[in-house]
FIMI-893037 format. One line per field, with one value per residue: residue in one letter; z, y, x of N, C-alpha, C in turn. Coordinates in steps of 0.05 Angstrom, whole numbers, plus 5000, padded with zeros to 4 digits. Each point is the difference from the previous one (the first is absolute). Layout:
BEGIN
vexza: c(a	...)
nzz: c(Z	...)
nyy: c(Y	...)
nxx: c(X	...)
cazz: c(Z	...)
cayy: c(Y	...)
caxx: c(X	...)
czz: c(Z	...)
cyy: c(Y	...)
cxx: c(X	...)
//
This chain:
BEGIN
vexza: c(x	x	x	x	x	x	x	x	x	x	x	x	x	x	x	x	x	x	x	x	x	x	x	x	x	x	x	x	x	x	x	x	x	x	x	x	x	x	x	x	x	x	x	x	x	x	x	x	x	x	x	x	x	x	x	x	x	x	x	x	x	x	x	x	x	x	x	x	x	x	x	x	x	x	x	x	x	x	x	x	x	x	x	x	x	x	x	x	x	x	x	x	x	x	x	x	x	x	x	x	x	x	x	x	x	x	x	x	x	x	x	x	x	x	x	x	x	x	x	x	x	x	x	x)
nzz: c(5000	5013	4989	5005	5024	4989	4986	5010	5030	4970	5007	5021	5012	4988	5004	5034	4998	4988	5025	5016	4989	4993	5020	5004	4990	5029	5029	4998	4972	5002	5018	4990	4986	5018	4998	4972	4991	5015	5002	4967	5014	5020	4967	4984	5010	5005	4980	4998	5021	4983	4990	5010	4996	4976	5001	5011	4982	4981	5011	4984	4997	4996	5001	5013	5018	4989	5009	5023	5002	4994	5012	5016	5001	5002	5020	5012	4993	5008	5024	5014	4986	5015	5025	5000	4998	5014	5015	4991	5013	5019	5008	4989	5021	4985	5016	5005	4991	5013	4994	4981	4998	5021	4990	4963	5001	5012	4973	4989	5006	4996	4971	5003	5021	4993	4981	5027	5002	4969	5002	5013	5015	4978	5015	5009)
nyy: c(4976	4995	4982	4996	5010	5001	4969	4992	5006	4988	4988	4996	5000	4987	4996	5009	4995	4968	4992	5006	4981	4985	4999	5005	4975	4989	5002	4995	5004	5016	4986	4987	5024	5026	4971	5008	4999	5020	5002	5002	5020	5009	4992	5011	5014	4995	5000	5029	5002	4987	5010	5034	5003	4988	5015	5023	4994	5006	5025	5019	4985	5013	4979	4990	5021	5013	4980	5000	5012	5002	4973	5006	5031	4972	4978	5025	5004	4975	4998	5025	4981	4979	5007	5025	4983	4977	5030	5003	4973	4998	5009	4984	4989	4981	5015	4980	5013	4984	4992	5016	5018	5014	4992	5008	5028	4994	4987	5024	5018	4984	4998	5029	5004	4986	5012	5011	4994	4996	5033	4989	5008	5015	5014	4981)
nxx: c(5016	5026	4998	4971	5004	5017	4995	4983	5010	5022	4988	4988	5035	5003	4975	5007	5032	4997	4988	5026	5007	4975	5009	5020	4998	4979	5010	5030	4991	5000	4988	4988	5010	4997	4987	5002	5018	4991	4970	5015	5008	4972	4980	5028	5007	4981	5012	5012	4977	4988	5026	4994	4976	5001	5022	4977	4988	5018	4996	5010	5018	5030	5028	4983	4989	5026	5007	4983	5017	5023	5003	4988	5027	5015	4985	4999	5019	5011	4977	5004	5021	4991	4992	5018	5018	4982	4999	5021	5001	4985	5016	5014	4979	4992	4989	4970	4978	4982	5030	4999	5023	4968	4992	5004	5003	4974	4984	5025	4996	4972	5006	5015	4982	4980	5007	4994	4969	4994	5009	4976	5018	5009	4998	5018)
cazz: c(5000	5004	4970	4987	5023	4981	4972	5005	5002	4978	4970	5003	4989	4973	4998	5010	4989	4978	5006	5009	4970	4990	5001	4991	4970	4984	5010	5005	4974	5018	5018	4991	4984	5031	5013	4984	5010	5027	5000	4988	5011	5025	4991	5002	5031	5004	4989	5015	5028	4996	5004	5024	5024	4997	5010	5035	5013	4997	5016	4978	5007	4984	4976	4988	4991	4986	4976	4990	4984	4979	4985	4995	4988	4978	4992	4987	4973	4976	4998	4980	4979	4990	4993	4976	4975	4994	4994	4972	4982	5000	4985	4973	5001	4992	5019	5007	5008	5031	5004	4991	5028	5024	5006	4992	5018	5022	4996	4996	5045	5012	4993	5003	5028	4989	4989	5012	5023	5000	5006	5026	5005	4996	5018	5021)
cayy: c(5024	5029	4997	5014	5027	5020	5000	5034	5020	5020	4996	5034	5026	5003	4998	5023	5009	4997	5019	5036	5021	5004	5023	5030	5013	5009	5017	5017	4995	5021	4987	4982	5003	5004	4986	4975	4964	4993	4973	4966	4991	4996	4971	5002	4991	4974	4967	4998	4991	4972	4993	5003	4988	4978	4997	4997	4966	4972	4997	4994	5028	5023	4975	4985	5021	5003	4975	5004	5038	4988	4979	5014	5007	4993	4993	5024	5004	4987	4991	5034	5006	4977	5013	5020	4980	4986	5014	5017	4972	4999	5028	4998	4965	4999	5001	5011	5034	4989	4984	5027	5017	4989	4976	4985	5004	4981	4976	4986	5003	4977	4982	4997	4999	4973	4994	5017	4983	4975	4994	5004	4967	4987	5006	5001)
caxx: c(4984	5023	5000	4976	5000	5017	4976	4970	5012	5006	4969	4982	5013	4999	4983	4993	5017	4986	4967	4997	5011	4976	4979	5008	5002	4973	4985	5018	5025	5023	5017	5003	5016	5017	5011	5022	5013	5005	4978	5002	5029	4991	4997	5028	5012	4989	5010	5019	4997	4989	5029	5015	4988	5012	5024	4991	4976	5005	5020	5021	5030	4996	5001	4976	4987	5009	4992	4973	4975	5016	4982	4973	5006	5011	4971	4981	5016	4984	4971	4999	5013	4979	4968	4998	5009	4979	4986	5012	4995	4971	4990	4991	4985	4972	4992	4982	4993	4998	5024	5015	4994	5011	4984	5017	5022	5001	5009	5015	5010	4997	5009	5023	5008	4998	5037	5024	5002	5023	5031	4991	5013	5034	5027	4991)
czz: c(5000	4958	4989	5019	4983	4970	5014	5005	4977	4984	5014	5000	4971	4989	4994	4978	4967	4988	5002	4970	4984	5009	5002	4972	4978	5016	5007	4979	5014	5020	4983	4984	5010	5015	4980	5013	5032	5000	5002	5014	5024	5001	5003	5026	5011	4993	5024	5023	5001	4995	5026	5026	4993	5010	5028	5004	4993	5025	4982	5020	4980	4972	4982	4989	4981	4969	4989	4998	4969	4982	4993	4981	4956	4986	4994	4976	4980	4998	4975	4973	4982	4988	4978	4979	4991	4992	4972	4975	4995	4986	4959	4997	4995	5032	5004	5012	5027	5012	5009	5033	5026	5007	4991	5034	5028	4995	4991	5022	5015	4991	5009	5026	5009	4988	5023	5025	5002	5014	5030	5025	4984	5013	5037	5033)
cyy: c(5025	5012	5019	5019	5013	5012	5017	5022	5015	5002	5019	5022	5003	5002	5029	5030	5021	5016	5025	5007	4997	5023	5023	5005	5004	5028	5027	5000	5023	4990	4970	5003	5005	4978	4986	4975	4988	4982	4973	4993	4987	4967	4981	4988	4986	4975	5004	4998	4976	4983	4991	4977	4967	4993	4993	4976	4972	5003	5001	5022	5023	4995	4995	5018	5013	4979	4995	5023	4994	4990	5008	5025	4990	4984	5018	5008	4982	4994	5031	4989	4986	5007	5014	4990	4988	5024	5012	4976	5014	5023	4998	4969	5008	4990	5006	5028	5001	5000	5024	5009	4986	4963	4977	5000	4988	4974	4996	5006	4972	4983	4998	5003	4967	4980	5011	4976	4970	5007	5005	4978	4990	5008	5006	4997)
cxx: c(5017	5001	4984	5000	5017	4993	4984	5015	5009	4977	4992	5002	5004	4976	4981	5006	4986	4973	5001	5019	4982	4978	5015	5010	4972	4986	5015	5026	5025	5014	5011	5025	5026	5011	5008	5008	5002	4982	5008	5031	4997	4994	5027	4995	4984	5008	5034	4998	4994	5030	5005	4985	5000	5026	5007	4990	5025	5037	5028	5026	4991	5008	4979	4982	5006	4997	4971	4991	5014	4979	4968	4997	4997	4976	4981	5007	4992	4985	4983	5010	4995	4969	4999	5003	4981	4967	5002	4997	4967	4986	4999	5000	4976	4983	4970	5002	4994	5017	5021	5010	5016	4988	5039	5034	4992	5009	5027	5019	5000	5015	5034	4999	5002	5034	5013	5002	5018	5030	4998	5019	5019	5021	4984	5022)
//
């Protein structure tokens, strides 16, 4: 459960996050604009507390910590370099109109979060 207490914790903040930049860019475009990049940076750091407080739970030195921000670091990278890649494929695939969009990018999210879990447990 120490597992998913952290999953929620960033999802809501990210969540939250998310909501209050929808609505100031419908109810407040001026502020919305004023706050440029800071918003989606706040989302940002969420995946980077979700590092940090992983690091705390599995009990790591500073070695290790270091190794797994690294490593998490380098899996974000290619999981981003991947996606885009497979998005820019799709983008001139003969693709149902239904399909198009945001519906196609969940399923192919699933699909590669799905390929990630296999390297789940080879080093241990």
């Amino acid at each position: 459960l120490e597992y998913l207490r952290i999953m929620v914790f960033i999802l809501v903040i990210a969540v939250l996050v998310q909501l209050v930049e929808i609505l100031l860019k419908k109810n407040l475009p001026n502020l919305y604009r004023a706050m440029g990049i800071y918003l989606p940076l706040i989302t940002t750091n969420c995946a980077i507390l979700a590092v940090t407080f992983f690091g705390v739970d599995y009990n790591y030195n500073l070695l290790q910590v270091v190794i797994y921000s690294i490593s998490v670091a380098l899996g974000f990278t290619v999981a981003t370099v991947l996606l885009a890649g497979i998005r820019e494929k799709l983008r001139y695939a003969k693709v149902p109109s239904f399909y198009r969009g945001y519906p196609m990018a969940f399923i192919v999210t699933a699909l590669l979060a799905i390929a990630f879990i296999g390297f789940k447990g080879l080093i241990k």
